[in-house]
C-alpha positions in Angstrom: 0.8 -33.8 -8.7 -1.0 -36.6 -6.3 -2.6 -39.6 -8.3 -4.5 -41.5 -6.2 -6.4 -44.5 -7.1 -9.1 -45.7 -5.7 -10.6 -49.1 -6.6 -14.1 -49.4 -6.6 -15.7 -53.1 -7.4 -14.6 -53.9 -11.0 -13.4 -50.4 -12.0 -10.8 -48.2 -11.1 -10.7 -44.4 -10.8 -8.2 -42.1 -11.1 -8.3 -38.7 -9.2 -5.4 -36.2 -9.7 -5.2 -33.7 -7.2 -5.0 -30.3 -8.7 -1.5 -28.6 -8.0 -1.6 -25.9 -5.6 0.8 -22.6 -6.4 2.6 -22.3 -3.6 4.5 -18.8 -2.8 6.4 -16.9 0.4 6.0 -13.7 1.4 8.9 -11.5 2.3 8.6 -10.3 5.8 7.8 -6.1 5.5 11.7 -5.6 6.5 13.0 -7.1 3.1 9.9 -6.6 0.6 10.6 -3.0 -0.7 14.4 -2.1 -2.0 16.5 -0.1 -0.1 17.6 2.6 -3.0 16.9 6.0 -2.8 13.8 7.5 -3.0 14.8 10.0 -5.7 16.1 6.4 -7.6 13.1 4.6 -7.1 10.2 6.4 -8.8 6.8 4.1 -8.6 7.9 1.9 -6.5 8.7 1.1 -2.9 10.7 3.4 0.0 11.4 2.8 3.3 11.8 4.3 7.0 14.8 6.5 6.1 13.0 8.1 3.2 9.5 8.8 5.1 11.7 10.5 7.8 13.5 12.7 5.1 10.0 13.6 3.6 8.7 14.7 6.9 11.4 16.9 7.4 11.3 18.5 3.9 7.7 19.0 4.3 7.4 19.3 0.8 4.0 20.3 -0.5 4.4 18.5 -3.3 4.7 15.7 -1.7 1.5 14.0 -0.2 2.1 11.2 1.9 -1.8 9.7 2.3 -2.7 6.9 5.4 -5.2 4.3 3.8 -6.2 3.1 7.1 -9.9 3.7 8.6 -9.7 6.6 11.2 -10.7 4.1 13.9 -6.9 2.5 13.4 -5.9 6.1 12.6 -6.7 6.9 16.5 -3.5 4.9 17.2 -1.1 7.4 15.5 0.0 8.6 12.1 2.8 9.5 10.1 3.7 13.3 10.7 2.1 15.4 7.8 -0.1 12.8 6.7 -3.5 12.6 5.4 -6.2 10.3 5.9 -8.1 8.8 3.1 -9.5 5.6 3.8 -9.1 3.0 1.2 -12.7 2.3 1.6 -13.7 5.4 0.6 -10.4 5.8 -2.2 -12.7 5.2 -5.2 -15.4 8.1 -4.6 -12.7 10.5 -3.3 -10.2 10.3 -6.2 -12.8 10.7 -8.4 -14.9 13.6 -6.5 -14.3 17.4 -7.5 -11.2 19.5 -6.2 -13.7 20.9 -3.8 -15.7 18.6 -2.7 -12.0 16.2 -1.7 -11.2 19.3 0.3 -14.1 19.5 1.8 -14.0 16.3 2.9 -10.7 14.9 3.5 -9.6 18.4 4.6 -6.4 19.1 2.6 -6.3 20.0 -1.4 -6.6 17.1 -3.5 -3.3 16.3 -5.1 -2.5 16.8 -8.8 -1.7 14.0 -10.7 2.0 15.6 -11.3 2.4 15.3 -7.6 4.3 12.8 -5.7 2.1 10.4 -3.7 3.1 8.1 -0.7 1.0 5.9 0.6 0.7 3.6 3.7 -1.5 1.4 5.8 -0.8 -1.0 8.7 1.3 -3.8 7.3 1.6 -2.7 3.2 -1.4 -4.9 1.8 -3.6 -1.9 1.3 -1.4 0.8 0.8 0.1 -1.6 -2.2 -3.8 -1.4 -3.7 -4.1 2.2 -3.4 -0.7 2.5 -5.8 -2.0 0.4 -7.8 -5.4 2.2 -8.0 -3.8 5.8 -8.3 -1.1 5.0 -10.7 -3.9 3.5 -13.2 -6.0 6.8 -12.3 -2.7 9.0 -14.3 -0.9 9.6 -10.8 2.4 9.6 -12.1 4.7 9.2 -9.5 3.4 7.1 -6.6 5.3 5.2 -4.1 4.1 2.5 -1.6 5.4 2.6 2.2 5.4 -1.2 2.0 6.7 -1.1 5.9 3.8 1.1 6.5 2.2 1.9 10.2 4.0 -1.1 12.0 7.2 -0.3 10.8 7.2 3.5 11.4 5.9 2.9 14.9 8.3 0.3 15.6 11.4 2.1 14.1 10.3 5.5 15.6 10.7 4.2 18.8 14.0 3.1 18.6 
């Protein structure tokens, strides 16, 4: 905490500088773990588990892009869906039909497993949030996301 003191004619005053919280952010490579997906229900997965989901193709299994379809026009995960975080509130909470109709694939149970993504993790980490507290019960956040899918894929 700064004190600074500042003397003014005949009188002092004292200001005290308000601490600020200071934090770090994990680059996207480091902020998820790196256990299983099967271990790591609710929580984050990485590259190697997106890649085994897209192979499986298990219909279970919804892996949901939060992105707007404007950044969606520079690729997607294979067997994803879009469902734009902007629109996440209305469409969770809209019929069965009326999702379908919309978003153009049937709207998940909330026994399902749900994976979602973004760009860099910031909003796909909201959406979890947001579904798990809607009674999804087993939803997992890409934390890598987009950026890391494109990058890795084209390794």
């Amino acid at each position: 905490m700064a004190v600074t003191r500042v003397p003014l004619a005949r009188q002092t005053i004292t200001t005290i500088a308000p601490r600020v919280n200071t934090f770090w952010i994990q680059s996207a490579s480091r902020a998820y773990s790196t256990s299983n997906l099967e271990g790591n229900k609710n929580g984050f997965i990485v590259f190697e588990d997106i890649q085994k989901l897209i192979k499986e193709n298990d219909k279970n299994c919804h892996i949901i892009d939060v992105r707007e379809p404007s950044e969606v026009i520079q690729g997607s995960i294979p067997t994803s869906n879009n469902v734009p975080l902007s629109q996440f509130v209305d469409a969770w909470q809209s019929s069965d039909d009326s999702f379908e109709k919309k978003f153009g694939f049937k709207k998940p149970s909330e026994k399902e497993t749900l994976v979602v993504y973004c760009m860099a993790g910031i909003r796909s980490a909201r959406a979890a949030d947001y579904l798990r507290q809607s009674g999804f019960e087993d939803v997992r956040n890409y934390a890598g996301s987009w950026a890391d899918y494109a990058e890795k894929s084209r390794a």
